[in-house]
N, CA, C and O atoms as a Tripos MOL2 file, in Angstrom:
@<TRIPOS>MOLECULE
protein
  224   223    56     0     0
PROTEIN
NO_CHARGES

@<TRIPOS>ATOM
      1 N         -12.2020    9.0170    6.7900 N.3       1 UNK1
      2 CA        -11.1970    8.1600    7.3790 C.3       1 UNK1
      3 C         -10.9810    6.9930    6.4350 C.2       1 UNK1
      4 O         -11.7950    6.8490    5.5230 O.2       1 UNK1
      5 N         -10.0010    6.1710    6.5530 N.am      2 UNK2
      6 CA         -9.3400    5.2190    5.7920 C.3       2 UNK2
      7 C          -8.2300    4.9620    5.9420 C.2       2 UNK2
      8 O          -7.2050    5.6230    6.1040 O.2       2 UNK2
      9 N          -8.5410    3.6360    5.8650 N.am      3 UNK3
     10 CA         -7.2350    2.4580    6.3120 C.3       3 UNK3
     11 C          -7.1720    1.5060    5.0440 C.2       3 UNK3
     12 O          -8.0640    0.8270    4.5360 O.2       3 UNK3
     13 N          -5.5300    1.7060    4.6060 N.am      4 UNK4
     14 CA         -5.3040    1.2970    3.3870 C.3       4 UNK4
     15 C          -4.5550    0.3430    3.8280 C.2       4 UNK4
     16 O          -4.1210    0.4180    4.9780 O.2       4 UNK4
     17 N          -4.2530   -0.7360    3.0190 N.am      5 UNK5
     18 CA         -3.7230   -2.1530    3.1300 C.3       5 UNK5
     19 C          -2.7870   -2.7180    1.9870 C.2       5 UNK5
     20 O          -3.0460   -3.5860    1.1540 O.2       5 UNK5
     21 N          -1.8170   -2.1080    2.1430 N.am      6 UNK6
     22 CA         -0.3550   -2.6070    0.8860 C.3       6 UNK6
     23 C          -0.2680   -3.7390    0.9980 C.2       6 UNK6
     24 O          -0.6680   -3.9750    2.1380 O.2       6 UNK6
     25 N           0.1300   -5.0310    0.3250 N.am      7 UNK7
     26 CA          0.3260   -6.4300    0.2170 C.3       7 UNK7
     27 C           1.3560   -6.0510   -0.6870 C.2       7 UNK7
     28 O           1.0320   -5.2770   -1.5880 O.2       7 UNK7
     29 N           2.8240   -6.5390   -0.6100 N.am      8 UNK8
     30 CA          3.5940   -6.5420   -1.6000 C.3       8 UNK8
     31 C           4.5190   -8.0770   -1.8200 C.2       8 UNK8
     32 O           4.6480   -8.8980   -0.9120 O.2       8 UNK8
     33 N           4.9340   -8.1940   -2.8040 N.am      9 UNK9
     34 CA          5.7850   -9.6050   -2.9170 C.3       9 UNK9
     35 C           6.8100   -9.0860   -2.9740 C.2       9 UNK9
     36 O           7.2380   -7.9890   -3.3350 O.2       9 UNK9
     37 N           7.3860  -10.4240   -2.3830 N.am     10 UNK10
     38 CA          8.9060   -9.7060   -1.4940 C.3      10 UNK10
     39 C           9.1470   -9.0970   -0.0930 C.2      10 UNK10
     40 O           8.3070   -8.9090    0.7870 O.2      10 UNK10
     41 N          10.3810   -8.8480   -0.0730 N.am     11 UNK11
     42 CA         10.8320   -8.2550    0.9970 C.3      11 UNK11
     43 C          10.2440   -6.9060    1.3170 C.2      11 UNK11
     44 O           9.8110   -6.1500    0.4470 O.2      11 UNK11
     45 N          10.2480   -6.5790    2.8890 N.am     12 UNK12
     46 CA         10.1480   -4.7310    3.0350 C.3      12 UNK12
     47 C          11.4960   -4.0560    2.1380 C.2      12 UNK12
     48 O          12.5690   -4.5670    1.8190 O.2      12 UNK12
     49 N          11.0230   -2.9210    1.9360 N.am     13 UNK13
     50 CA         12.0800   -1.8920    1.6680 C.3      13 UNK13
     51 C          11.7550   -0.4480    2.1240 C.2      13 UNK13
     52 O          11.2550    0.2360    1.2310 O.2      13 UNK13
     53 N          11.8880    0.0230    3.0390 N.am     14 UNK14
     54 CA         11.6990    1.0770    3.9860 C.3      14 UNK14
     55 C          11.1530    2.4530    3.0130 C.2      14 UNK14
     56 O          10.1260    3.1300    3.0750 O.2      14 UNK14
     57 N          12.4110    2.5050    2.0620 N.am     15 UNK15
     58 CA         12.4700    3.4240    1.1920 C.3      15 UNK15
     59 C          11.4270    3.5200    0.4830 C.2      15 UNK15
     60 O          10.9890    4.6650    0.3640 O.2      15 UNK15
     61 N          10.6450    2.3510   -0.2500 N.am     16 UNK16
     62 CA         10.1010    2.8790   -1.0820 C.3      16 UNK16
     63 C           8.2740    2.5380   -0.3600 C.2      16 UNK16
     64 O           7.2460    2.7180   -1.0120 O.2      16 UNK16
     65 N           8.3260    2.0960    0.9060 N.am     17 UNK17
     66 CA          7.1170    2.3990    1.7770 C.3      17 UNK17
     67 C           6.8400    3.8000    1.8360 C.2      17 UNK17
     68 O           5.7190    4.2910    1.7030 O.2      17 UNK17
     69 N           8.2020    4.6010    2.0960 N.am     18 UNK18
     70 CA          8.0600    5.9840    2.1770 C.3      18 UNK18
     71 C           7.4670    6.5570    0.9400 C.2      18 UNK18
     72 O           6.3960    7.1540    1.0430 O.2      18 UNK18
     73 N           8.0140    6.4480   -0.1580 N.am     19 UNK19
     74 CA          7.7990    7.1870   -1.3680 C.3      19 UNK19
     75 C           5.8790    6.6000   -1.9500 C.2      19 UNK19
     76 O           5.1170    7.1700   -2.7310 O.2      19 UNK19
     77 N           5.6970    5.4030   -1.2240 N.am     20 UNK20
     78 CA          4.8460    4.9640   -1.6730 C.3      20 UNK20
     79 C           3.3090    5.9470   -1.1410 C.2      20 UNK20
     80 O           2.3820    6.3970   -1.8140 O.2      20 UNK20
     81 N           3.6210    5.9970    0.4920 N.am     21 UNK21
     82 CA          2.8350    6.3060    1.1890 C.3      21 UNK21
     83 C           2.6300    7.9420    0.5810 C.2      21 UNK21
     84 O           1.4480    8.2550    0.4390 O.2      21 UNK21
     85 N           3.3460    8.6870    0.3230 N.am     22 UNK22
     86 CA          3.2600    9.7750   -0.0390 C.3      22 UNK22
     87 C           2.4530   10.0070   -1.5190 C.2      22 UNK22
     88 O           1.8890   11.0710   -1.7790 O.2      22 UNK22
     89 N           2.4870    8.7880   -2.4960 N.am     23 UNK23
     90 CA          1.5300    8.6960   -3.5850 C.3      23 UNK23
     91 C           0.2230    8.1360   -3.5420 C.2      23 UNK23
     92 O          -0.6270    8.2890   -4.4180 O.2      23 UNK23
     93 N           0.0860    7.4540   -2.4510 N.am     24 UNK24
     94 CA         -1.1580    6.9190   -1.9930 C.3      24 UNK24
     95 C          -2.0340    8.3210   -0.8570 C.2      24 UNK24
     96 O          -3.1660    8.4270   -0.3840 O.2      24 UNK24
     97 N          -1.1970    8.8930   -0.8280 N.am     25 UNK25
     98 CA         -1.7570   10.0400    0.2720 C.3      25 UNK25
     99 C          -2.3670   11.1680   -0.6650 C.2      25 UNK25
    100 O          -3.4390   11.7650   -0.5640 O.2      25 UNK25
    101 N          -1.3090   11.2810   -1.6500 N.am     26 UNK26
    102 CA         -1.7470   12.3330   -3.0450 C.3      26 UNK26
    103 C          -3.0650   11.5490   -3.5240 C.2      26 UNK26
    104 O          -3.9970   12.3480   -3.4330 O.2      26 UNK26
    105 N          -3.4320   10.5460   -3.9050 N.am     27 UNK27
    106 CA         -4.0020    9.8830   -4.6750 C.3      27 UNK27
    107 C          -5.4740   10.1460   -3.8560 C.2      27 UNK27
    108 O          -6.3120   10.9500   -4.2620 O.2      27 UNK27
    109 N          -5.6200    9.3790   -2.7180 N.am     28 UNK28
    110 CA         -6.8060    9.0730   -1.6690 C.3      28 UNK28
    111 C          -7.3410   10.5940   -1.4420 C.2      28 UNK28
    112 O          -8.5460   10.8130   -1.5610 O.2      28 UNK28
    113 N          -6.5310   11.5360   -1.1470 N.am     29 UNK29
    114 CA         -6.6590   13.3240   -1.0360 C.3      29 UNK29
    115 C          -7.2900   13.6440   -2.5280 C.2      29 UNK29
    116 O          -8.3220   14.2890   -2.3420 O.2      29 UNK29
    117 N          -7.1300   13.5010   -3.5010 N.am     30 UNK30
    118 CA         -7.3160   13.9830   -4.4090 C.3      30 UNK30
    119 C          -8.7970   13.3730   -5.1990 C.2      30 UNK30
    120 O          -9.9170   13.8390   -5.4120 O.2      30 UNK30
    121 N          -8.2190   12.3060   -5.4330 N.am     31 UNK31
    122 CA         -9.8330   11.1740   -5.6760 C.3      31 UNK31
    123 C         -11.3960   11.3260   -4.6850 C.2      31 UNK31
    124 O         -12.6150   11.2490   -4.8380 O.2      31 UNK31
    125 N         -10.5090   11.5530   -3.7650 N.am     32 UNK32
    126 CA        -11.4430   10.5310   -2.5270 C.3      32 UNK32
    127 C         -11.7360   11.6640   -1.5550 C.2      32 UNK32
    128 O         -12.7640   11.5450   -0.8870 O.2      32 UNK32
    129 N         -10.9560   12.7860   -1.3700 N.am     33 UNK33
    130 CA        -11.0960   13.6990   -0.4660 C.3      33 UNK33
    131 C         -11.0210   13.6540    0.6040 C.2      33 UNK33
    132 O         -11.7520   14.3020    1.3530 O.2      33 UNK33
    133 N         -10.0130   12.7860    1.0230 N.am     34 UNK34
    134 CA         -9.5280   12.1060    2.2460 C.3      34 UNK34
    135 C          -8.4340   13.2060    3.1830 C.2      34 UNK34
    136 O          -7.8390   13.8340    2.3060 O.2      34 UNK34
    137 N          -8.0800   13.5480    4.1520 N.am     35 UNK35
    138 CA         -7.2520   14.2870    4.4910 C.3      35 UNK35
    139 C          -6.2660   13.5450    4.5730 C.2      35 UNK35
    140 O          -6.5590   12.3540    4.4660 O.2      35 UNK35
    141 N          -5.0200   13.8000    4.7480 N.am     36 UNK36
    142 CA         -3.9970   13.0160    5.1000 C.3      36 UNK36
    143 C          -3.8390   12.4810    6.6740 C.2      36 UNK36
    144 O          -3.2420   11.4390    6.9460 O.2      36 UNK36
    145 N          -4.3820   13.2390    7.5450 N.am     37 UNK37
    146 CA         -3.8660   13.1410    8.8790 C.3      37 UNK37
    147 C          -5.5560   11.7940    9.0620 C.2      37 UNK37
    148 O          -5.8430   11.1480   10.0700 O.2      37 UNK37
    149 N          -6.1260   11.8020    8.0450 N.am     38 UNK38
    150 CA         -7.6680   10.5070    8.4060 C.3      38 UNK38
    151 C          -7.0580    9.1270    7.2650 C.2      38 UNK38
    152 O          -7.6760    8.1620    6.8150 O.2      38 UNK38
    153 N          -5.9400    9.4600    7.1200 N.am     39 UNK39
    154 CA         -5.5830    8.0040    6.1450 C.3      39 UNK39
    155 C          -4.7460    7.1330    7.4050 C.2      39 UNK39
    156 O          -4.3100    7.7950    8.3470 O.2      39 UNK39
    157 N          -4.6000    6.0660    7.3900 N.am     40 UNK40
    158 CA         -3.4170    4.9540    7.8710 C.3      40 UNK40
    159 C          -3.3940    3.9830    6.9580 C.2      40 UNK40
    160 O          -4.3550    3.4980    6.3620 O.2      40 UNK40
    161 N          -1.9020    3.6300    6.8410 N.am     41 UNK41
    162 CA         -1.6080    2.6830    5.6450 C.3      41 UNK41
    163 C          -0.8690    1.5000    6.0550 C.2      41 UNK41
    164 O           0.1030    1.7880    6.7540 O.2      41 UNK41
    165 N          -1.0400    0.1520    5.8190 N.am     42 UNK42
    166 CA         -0.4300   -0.8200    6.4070 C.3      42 UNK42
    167 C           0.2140   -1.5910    5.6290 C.2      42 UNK42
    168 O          -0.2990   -2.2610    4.7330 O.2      42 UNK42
    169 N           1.9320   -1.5340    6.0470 N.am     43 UNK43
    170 CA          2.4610   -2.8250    4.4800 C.3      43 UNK43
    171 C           2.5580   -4.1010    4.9710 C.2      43 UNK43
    172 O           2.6430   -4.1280    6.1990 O.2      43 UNK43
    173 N           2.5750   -5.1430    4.4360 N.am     44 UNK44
    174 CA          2.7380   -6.4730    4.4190 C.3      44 UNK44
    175 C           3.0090   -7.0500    3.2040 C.2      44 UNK44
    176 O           2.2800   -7.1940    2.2220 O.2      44 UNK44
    177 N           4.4220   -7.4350    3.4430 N.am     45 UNK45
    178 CA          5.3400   -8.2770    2.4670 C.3      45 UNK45
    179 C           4.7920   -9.8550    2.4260 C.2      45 UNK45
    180 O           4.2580  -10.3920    3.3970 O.2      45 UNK45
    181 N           5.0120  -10.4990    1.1560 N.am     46 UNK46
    182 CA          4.4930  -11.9070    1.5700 C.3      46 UNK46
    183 C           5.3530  -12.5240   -0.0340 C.2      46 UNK46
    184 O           5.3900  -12.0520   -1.1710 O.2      46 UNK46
    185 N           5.7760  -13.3960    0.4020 N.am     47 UNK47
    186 CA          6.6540  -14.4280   -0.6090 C.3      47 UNK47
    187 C           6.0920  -15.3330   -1.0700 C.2      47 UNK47
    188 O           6.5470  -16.0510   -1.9600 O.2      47 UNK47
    189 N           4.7110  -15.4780   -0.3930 N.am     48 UNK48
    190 CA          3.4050  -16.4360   -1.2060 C.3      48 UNK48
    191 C           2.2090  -15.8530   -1.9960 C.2      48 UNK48
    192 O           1.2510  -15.7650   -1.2280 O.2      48 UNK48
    193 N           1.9250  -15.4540   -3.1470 N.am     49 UNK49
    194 CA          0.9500  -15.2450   -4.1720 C.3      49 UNK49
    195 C           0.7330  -16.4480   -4.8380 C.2      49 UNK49
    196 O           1.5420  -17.3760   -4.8220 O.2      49 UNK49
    197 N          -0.7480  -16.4660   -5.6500 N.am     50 UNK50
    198 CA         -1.3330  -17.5110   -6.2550 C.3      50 UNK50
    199 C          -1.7860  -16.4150   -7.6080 C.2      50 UNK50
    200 O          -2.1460  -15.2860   -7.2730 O.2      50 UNK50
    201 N          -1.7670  -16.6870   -8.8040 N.am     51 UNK51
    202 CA         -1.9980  -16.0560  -10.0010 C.3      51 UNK51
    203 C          -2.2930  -17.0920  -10.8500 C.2      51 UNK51
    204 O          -1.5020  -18.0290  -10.9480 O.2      51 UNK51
    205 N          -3.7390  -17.0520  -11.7380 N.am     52 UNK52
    206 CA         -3.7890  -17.1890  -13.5850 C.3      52 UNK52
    207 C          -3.4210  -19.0530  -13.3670 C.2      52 UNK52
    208 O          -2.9150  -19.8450  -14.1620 O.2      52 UNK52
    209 N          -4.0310  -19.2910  -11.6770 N.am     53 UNK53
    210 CA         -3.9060  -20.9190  -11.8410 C.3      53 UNK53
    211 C          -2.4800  -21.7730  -11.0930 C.2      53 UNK53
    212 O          -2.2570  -22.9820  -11.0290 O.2      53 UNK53
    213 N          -1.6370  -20.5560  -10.5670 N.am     54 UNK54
    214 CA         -0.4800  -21.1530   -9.7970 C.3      54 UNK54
    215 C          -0.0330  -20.1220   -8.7860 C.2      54 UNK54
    216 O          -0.5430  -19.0800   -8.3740 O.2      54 UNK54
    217 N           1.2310  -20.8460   -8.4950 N.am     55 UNK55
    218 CA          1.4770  -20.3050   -7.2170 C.3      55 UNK55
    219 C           3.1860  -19.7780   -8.1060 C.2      55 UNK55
    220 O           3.8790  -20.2500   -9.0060 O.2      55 UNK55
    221 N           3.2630  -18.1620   -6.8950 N.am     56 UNK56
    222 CA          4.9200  -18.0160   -7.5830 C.3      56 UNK56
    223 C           5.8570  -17.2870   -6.5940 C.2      56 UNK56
    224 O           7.0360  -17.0920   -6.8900 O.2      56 UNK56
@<TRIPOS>BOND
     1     1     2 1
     2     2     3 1
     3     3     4 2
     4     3     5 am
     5     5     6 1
     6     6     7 1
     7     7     8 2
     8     7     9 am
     9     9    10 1
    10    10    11 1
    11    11    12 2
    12    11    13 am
    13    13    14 1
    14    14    15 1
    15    15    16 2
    16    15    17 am
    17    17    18 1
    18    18    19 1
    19    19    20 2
    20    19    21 am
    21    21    22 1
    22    22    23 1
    23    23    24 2
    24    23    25 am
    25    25    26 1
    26    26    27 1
    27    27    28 2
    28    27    29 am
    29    29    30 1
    30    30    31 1
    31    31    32 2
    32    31    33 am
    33    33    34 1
    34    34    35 1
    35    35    36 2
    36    35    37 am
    37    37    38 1
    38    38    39 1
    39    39    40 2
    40    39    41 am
    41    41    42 1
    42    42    43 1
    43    43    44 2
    44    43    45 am
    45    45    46 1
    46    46    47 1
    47    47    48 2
    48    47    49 am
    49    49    50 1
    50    50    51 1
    51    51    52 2
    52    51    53 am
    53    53    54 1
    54    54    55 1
    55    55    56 2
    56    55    57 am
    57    57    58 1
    58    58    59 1
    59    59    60 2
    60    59    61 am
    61    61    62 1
    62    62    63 1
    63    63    64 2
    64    63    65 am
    65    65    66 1
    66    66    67 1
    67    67    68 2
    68    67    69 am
    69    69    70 1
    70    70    71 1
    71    71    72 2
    72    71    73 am
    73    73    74 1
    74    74    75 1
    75    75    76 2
    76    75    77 am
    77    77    78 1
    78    78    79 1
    79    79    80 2
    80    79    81 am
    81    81    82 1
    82    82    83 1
    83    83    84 2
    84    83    85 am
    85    85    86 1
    86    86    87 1
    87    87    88 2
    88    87    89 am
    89    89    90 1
    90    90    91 1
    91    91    92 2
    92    91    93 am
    93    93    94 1
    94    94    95 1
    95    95    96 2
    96    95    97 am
    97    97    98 1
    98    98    99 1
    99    99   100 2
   100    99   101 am
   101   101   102 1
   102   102   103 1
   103   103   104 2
   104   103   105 am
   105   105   106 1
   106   106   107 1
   107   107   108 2
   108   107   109 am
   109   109   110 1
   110   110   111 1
   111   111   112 2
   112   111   113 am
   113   113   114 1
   114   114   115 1
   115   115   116 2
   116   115   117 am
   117   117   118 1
   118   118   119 1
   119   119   120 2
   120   119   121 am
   121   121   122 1
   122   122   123 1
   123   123   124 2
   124   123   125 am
   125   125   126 1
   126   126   127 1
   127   127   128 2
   128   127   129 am
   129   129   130 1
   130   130   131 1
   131   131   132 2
   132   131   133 am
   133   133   134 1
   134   134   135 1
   135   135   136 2
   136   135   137 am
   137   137   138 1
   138   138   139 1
   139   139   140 2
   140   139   141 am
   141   141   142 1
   142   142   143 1
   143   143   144 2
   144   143   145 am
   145   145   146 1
   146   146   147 1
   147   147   148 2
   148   147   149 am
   149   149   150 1
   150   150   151 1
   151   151   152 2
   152   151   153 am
   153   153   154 1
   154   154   155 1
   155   155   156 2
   156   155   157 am
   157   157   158 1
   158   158   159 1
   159   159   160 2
   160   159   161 am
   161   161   162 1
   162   162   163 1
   163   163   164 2
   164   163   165 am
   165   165   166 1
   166   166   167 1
   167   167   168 2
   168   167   169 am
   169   169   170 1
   170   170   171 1
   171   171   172 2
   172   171   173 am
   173   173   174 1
   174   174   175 1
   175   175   176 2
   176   175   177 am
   177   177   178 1
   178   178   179 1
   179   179   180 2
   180   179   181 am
   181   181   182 1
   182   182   183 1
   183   183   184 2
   184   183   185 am
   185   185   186 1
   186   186   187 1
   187   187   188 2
   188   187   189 am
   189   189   190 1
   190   190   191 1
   191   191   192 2
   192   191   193 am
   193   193   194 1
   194   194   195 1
   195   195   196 2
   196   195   197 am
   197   197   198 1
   198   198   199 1
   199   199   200 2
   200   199   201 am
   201   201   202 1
   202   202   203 1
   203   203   204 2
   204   203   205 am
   205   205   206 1
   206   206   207 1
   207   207   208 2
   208   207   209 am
   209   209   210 1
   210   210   211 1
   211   211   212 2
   212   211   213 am
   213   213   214 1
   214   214   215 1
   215   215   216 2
   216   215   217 am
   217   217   218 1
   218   218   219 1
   219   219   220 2
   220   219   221 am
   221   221   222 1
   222   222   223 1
   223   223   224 2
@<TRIPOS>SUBSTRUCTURE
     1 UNK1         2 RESIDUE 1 A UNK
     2 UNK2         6 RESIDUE 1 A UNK
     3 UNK3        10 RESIDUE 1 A UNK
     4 UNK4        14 RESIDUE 1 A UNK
     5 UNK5        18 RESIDUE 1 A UNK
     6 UNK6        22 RESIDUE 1 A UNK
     7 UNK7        26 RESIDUE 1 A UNK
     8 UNK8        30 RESIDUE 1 A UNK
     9 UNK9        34 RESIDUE 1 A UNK
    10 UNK10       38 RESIDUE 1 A UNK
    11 UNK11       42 RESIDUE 1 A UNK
    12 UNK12       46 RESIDUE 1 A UNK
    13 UNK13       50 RESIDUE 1 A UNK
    14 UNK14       54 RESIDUE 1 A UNK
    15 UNK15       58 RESIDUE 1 A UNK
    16 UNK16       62 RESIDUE 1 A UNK
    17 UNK17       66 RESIDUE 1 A UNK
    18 UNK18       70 RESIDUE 1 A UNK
    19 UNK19       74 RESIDUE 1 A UNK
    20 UNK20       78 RESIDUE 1 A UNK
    21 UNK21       82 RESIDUE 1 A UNK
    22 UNK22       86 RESIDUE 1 A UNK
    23 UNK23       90 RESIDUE 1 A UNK
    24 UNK24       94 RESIDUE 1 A UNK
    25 UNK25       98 RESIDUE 1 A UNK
    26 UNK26      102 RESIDUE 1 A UNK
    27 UNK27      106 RESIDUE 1 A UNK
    28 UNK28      110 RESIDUE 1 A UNK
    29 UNK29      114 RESIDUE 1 A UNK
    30 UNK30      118 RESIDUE 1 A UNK
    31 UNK31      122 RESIDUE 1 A UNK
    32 UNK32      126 RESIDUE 1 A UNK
    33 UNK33      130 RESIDUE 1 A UNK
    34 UNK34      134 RESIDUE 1 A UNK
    35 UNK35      138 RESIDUE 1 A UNK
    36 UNK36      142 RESIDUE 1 A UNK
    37 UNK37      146 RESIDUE 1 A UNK
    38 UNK38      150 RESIDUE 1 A UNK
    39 UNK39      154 RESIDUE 1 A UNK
    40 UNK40      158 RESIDUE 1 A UNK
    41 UNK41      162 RESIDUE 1 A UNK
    42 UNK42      166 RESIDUE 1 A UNK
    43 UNK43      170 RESIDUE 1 A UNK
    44 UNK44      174 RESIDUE 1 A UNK
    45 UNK45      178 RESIDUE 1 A UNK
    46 UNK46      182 RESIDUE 1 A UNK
    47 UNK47      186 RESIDUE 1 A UNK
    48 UNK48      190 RESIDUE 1 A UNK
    49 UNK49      194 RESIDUE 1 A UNK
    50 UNK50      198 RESIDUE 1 A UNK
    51 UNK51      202 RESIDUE 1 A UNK
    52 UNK52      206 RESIDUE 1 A UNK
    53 UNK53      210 RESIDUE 1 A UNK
    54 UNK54      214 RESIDUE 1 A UNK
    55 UNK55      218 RESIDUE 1 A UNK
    56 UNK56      222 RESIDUE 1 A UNK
């Protein structure tokens, strides 16, 4: 089982949650030996990051 946790900057974009989830499903299955139907994946957009000493 596994529960994955997307953080992205910026806005949602539906589309590429989709395309995403489907490479993270290949990936976790393949690496990890995860089934697909024991993964859940969670996105969260955020317009606040801190990097290398600042904020952007």
């Amino acid at each position: 089982m596994a529960f994955i946790e997307v953080r992205l900057f910026g806005g949602p974009d539906k589309q590429a949650f989709s395309k995403m989830t489907a490479e993270i499903t290949k990936i976790f299955g393949e690496v990890l030996g995860i089934a697909p139907d024991h993964m859940y994946i969670k996105y969260s957009a955020t317009a606040d990051w801190g990097w290398n000493g600042g904020n952007f």
